[in-house]
Structures are given as C-alpha cells and as structure tokens.
C-alpha positions in Angstrom: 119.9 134.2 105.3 120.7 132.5 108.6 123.8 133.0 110.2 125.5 131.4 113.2 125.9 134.7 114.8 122.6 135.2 117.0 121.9 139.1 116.9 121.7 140.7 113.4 122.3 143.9 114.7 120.5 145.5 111.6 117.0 145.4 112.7 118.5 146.9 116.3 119.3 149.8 113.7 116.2 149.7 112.2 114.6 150.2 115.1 116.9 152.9 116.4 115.3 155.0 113.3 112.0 154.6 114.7 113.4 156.3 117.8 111.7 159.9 118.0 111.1 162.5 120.9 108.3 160.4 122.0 110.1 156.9 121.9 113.6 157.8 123.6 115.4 154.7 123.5 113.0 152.7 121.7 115.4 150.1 120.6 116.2 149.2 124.1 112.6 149.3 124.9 112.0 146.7 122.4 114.8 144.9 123.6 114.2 145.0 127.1 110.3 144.3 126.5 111.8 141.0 124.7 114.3 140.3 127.5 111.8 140.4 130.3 108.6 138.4 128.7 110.6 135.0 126.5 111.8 133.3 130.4 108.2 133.0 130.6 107.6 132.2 127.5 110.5 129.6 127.2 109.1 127.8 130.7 105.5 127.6 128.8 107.4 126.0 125.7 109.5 123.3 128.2 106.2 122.7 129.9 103.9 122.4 126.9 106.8 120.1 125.1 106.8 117.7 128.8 103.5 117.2 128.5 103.0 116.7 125.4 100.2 120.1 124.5 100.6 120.8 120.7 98.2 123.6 121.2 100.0 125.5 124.0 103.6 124.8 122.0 102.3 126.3 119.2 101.0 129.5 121.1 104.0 130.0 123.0 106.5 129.3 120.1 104.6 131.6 117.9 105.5 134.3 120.8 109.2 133.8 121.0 109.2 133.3 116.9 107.6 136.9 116.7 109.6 138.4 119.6 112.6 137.3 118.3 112.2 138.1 114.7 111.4 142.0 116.0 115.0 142.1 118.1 117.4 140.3 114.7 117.7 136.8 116.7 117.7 135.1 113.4 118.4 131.9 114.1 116.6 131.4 117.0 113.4 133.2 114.8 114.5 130.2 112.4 114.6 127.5 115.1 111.2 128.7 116.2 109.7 128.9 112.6 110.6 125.5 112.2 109.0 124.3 115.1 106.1 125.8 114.2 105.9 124.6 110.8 106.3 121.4 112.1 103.7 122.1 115.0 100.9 122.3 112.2 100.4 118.8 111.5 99.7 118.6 115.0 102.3 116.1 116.4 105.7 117.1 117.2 107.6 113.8 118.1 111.2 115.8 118.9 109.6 118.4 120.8 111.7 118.4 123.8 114.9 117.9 121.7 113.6 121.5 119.7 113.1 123.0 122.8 116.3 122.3 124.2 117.9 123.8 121.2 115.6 126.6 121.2 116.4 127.7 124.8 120.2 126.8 124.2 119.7 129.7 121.1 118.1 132.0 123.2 121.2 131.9 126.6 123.0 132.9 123.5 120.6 136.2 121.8 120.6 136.9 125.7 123.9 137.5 126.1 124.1 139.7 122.9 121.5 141.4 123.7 122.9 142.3 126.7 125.7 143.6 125.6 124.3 145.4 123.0 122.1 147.5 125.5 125.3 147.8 127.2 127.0 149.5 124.6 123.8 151.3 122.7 121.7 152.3 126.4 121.5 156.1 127.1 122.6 156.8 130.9 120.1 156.3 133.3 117.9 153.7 131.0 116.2 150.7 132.7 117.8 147.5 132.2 115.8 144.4 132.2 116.3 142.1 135.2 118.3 138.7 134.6 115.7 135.7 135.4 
C-alpha cells in the first residue's frame, strides 16, 4: 500500500537486521549509497525525458525504481514503477510531467532520509554530501 508519507521506515529496519560485525551501519550505508548515486540518476532521467530517449528513461528509471524500493520510498518506487510500465510500449508522451513529479517525490525521501540518518547514524559515520 502507498502512502503519502515518503519513507516507510520498515524496510530501514529491515535492513538494520542485516547489520552484523562485518556491516556496521549497514542501513546508513544503503542509504547513503542511495543518497549519493539518484542526483545522477535524476539528471539522466530529466535529460532522457528532454530529448525524448525512451531507452535511456527506461534505464535510468529502472535505477531510481530499484534504489528506491531498497531504502522504503514507496511512493516515489510507485511513481517510478509507473513510469516504467508505461515506458514499455515505447512512447511516453507526459514524460517530462512524470519526471517532474518524480524529482519533486525524491526532494521529499531526501529530506527524510536525512533525517533518519540523523537520528539512526552511529558517531563518527560518513554522511553523504548534499548535491
């Protein structure tokens, strides 16, 4: 079920159980992993949707659909998921519209991410940079 909030901080727990001797803060690894790679990702998706390049909106959505599924954005995993279900016919009309909204979802999973390494991050962790 999609909600409105943007984190489901359940898979965040998840992964904390994952967390071992070997994996010290592995759920803000993830997190950080996710934080520092989807700018990139997002400027590949506004790019692909100016121009028009189903093929390369497809790639880089299926990135920030799998990226964000693996840190609980659920709705932006559902805004991407549409996108690319749409993306398989091969012409996406709206894409710079679902871009827009995508991007919009992700300022938001940013900011809660954020906070939640805030709150969750042992002392001394790396925090990802802001872009």
């Amino acid at each position: 079920m999609v909600t409105d909030e943007p984190l489901d901080e359940t898979v965040l727990e998840a992964l904390r159980r994952l967390q071992s001797e070997a994996r010290p803060n592995f759920p803000s690894m993830i997190v950080g992993l996710f934080l520092d790679t989807a700018p990139s990702v997002l400027k590949e998706l506004e790019t692909a949707a100016l121009g028009g390049e189903v093929s390369a909106l497809r790639a880089a959505n299926h990135r920030l659909l799998s990226g964000s599924a693996a840190v609980g954005a659920v709705r932006l995993s559902a805004l991407c998921h549409d996108f690319e279900l749409i993306g398989r016919t091969g012409v996406v009309p709206d894409a710079a519209e679902r871009v827009r909204a995508i991007v919009a979802e992700y300022e938001r999973v940013e900011a809660a991410l954020r906070t939640w390494l805030t709150r969750n991050s042992e002392p001394g962790a790396p925090t990802p940079a802001r872009k």
